[in-house]
C-alpha positions as CSV (number, residue, x, y, z in Angstrom):
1,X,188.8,15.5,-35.4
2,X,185.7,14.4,-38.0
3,X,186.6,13.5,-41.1
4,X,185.2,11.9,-44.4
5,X,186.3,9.0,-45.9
6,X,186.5,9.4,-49.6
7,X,185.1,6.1,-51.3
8,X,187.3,6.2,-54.4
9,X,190.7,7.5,-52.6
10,X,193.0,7.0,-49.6
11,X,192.6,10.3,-48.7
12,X,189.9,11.9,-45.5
13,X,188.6,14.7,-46.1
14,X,187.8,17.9,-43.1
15,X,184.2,18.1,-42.2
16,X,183.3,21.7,-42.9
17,X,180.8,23.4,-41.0
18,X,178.5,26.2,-43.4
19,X,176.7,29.2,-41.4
20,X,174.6,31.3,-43.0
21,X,173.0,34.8,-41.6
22,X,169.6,35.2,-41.7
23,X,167.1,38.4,-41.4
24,X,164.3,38.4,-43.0
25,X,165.8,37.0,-45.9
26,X,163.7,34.0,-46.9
27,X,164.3,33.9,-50.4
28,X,167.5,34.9,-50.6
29,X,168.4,31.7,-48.0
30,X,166.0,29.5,-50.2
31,X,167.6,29.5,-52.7
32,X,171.4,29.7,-51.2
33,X,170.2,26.5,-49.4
34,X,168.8,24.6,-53.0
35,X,172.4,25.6,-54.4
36,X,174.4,23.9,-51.2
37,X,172.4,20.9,-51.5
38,X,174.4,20.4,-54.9
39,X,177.6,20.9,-53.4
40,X,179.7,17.9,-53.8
41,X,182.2,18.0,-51.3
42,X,181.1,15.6,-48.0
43,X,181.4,16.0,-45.5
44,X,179.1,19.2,-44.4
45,X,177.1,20.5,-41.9
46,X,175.3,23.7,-42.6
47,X,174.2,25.8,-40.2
48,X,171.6,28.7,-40.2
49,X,171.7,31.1,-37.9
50,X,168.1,33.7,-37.8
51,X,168.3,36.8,-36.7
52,X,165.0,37.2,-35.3
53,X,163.3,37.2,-38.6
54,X,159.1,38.0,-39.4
55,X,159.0,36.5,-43.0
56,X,158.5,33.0,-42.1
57,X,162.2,32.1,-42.7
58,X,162.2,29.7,-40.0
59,X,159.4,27.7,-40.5
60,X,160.1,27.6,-44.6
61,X,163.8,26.7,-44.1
62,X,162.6,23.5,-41.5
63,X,160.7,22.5,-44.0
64,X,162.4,22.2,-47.1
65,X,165.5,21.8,-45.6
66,X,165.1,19.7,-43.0
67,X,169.2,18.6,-42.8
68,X,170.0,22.2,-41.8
69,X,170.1,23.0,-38.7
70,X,169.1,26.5,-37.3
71,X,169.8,28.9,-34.4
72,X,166.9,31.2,-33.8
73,X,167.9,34.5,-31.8
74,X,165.7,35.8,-29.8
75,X,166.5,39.6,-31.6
76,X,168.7,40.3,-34.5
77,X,172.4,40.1,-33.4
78,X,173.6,41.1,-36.7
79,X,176.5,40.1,-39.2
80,X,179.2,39.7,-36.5
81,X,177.4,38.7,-33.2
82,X,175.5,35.8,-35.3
83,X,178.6,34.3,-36.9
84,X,180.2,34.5,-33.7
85,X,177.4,32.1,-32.7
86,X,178.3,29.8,-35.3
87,X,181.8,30.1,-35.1
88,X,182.0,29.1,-31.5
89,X,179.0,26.2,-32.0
90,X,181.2,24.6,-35.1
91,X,184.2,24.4,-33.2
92,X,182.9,22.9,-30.1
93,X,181.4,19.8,-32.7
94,X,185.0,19.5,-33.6
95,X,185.0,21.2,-37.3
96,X,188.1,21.3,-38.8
97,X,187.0,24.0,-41.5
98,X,184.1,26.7,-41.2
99,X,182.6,28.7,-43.5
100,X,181.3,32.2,-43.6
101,X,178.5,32.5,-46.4
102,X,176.3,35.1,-47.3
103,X,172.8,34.0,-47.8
104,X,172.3,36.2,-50.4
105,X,174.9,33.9,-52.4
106,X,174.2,31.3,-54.8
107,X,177.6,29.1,-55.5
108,X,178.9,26.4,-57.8
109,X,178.6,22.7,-57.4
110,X,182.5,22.2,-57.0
111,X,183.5,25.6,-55.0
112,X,184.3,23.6,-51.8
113,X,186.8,21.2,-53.1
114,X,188.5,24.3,-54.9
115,X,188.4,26.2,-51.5
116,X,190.0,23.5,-49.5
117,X,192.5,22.6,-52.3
118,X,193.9,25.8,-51.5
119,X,193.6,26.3,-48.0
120,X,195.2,22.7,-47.5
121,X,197.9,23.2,-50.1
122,X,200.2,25.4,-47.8
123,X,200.6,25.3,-44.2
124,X,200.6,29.1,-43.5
125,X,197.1,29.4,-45.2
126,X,194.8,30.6,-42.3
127,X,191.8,31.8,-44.7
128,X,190.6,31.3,-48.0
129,X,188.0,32.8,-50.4
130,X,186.7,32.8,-54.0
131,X,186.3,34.5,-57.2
132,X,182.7,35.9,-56.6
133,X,180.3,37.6,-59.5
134,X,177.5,39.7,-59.5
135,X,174.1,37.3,-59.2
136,X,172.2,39.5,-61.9
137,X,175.1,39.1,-64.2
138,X,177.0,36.2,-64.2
139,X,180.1,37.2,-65.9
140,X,180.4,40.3,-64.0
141,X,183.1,40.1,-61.3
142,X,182.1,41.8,-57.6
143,X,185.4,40.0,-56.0
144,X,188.8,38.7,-57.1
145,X,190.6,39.2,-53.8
146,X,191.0,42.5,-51.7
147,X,193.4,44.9,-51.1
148,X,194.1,47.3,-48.3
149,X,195.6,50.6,-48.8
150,X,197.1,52.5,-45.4
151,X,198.4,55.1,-47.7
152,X,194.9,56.3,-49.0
153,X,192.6,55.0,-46.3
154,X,191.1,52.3,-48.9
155,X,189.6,49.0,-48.4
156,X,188.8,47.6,-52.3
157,X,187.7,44.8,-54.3
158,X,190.1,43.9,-57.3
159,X,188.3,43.5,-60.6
160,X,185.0,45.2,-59.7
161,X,182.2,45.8,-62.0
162,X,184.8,44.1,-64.5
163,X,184.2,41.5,-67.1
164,X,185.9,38.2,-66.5
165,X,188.2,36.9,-68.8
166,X,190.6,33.7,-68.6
167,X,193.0,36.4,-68.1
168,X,191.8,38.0,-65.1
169,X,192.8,37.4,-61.9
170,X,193.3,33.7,-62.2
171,X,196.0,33.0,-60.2
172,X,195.4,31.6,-56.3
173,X,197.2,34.2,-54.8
174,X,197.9,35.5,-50.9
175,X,195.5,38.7,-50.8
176,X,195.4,41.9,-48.4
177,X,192.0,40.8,-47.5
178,X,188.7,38.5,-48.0
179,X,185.1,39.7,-48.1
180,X,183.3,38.1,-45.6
181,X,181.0,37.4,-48.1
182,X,182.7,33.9,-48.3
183,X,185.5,32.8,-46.2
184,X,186.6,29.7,-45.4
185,X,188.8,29.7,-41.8
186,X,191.1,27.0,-41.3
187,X,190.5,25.7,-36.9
188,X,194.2,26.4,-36.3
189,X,193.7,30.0,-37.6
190,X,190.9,30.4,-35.5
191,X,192.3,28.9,-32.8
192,X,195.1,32.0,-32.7
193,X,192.9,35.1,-34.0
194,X,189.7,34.3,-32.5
195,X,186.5,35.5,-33.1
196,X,185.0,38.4,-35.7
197,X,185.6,41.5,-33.9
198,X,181.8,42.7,-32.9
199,X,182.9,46.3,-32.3
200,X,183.0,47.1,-36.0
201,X,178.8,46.5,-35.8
202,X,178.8,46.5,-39.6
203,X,181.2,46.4,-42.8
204,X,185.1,46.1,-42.5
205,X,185.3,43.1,-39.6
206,X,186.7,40.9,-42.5
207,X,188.7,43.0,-43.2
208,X,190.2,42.9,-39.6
209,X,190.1,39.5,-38.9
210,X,192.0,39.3,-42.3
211,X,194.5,41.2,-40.8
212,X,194.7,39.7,-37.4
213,X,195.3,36.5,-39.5
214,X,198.0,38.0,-41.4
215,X,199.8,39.0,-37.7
216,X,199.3,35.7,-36.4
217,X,201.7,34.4,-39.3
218,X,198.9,33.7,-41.6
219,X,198.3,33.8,-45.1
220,X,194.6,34.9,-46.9
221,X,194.3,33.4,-49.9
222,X,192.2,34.1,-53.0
223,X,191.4,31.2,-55.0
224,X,189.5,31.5,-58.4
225,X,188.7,28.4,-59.5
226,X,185.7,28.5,-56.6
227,X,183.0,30.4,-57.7
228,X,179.8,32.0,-56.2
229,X,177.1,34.7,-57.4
230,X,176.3,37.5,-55.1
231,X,172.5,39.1,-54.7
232,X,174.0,42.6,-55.1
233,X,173.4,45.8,-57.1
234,X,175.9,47.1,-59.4
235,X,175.5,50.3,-58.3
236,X,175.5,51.7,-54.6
237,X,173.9,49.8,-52.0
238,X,171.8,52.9,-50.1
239,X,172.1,55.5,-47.7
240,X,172.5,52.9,-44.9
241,X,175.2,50.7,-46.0
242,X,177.0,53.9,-46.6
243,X,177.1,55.1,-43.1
244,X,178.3,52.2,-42.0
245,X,180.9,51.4,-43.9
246,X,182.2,55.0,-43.2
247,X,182.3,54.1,-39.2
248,X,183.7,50.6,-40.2
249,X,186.5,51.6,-41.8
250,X,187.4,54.7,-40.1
251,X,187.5,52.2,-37.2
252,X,189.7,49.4,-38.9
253,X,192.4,52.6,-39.5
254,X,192.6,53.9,-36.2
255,X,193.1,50.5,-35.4
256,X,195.9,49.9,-38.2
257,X,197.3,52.7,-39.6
258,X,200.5,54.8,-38.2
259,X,200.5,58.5,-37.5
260,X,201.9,59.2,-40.5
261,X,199.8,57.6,-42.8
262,X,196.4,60.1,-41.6
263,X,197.3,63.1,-44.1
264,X,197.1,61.1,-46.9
265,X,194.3,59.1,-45.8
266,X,192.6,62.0,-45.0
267,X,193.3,62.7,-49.0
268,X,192.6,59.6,-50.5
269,X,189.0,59.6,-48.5
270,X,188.3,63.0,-49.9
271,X,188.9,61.7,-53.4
272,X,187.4,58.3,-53.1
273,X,184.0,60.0,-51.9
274,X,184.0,62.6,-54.7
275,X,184.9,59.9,-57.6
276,X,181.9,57.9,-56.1
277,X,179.3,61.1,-56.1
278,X,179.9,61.4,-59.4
279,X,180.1,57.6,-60.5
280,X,176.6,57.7,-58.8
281,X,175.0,60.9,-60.2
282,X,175.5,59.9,-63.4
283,X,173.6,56.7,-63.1
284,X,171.2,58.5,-60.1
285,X,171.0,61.7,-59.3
286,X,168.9,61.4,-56.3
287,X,170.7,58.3,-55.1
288,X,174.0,60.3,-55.0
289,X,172.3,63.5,-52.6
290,X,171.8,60.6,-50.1
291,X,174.5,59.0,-50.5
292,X,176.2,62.6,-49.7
293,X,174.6,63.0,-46.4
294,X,175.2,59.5,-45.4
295,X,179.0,60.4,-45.8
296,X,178.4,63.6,-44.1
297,X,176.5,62.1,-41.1
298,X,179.2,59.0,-41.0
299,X,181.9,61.7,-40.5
300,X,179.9,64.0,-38.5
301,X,179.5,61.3,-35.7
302,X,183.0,59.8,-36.1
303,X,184.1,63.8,-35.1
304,X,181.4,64.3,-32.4
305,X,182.3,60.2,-31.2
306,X,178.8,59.4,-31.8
307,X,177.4,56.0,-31.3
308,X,176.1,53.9,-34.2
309,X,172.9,54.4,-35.7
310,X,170.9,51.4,-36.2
């Protein structure tokens, strides 16, 4: 299996393969790419995997980045489909580590070596992620490990839209779940859960690899001394994403949840989307009627077993 030397230790180091999804998303990737090349850890190999993009991604990403290597689809195979790609390409080069990064990220010079610090310090660690903040603020938190609620029908991020402190969330700790945002699979995990599940089309995949992980005997851990900034509004993130995550999730708990957990999830739903309305009328009034009918259409098709809408 590859390894790196490490000049000024006895100690090898896994080569870690990074992939990042691309659509149209030239920018965004730009500058995710210009904050990798200042990663310290060796040894790497990034990966870029285009979904089919118009905005010139390809050709700008060859030429400023010429290390990287891309995998241009001939149509956009979306978030799960195209990191399956990767997945599968990283371990058949014999990567010991791989990385799942959004491209809308932007991360800190040293949030590799804290990633593998933790993965590696315990053999039951199958994934890892870290502390991730909001891009347009950088001491706003958007991450600090997940948790998953079968009681309420809830699939969160602790410490959202919260301040960091030194006294929050600190602590690298075995989590319910991991945004796929940023996680960092360990080859002997993936060797036992396999792939991302590309049913889920959008939203709440992490989630269930995190728990297919967690069955296999392994442990997701959250680890906050790696940090990254994510390219993502404070507020709701439209109509669409909406929709989505309502099939997404509604899938992950008819996957995982026992009979007796649906009354109160069917409660806790209810709630959830009437605290969000009015989290999001007072900030935008018209944003929070759309959001309304994207819930209404999510459920709507989850009753009438509609297919997704793209």
């Amino acid at each position: 299996m590859p390894t790196h030397q490490n000049k000024n230790s006895n100690t090898t180091k896994p080569l870690i393969w990074i992939l990042l999804v691309n659509w149209n998303g030239k920018d965004d990737t730009l500058a995710c790419l210009a904050s990798l090349r200042k990663v310290s850890y060796q040894p790497r190999h990034i990966l870029v995997i285009d979904n089919a993009s118009t905005d010139g991604s390809v050709e700008a990403i060859r030429a400023q980045f010429p290390e990287v290597e891309i995998l241009a689809n001939a149509r956009n195979e979306r978030f799960a489909a195209a990191n399956n790609q990767g997945l599968q390409r990283a371990l058949q080069a014999g990567a010991e580590l791989v990385l799942l990064l959004n491209n809308d990220t932007e991360v800190a010079p040293d949030f590799l070596d804290h990633l593998v610090q933790a993965i590696k310090s315990r053999d039951d660690a199958g994934l890892a992620a870290p502390k991730i903040y909001y891009h347009h603020n950088p001491n706003l938190l958007w991450f600090a490990g997940g948790k998953v609620n079968l009681w309420t029908g809830r699939i969160s991020h602790r410490g959202l839209r919260q301040l960091d402190s030194p006294e929050k969330f600190n602590q690298t700790e075995a989590v319910d779940y991991l945004t796929g945002c940023a996680i960092l699979a360990k080859r002997a995990c993936l060797e036992k859960i396999g792939l991302l599940d590309e049913s889920y089309f959008m939203y709440a995949e992490d989630a269930d690899w995190c728990r297919r992980a967690q069955q296999a005997g392994f442990h997701c851990l959250y680890q906050p001394a790696a940090k990254i900034w994510h390219k993502v509004s404070a507020s709701a993130g439209g109509a669409f994403k909406v929709y989505h995550k309502v099939r997404g999730n509604f899938l992950f708990f008819k996957r995982y949840a026992k009979w007796y957990h649906w009354p109160t999830i069917a409660l806790g739903v209810v709630l959830g989307v009437i605290v969000e309305i009015i989290r999001q009328f007072w900030q935008n009034p018209s944003q929070a009627l759309r959001t309304v009918g994207a819930f209404w259409r999510g459920f709507r098709d989850i009753l009438l077993r509609r297919k997704m809408v793209t």
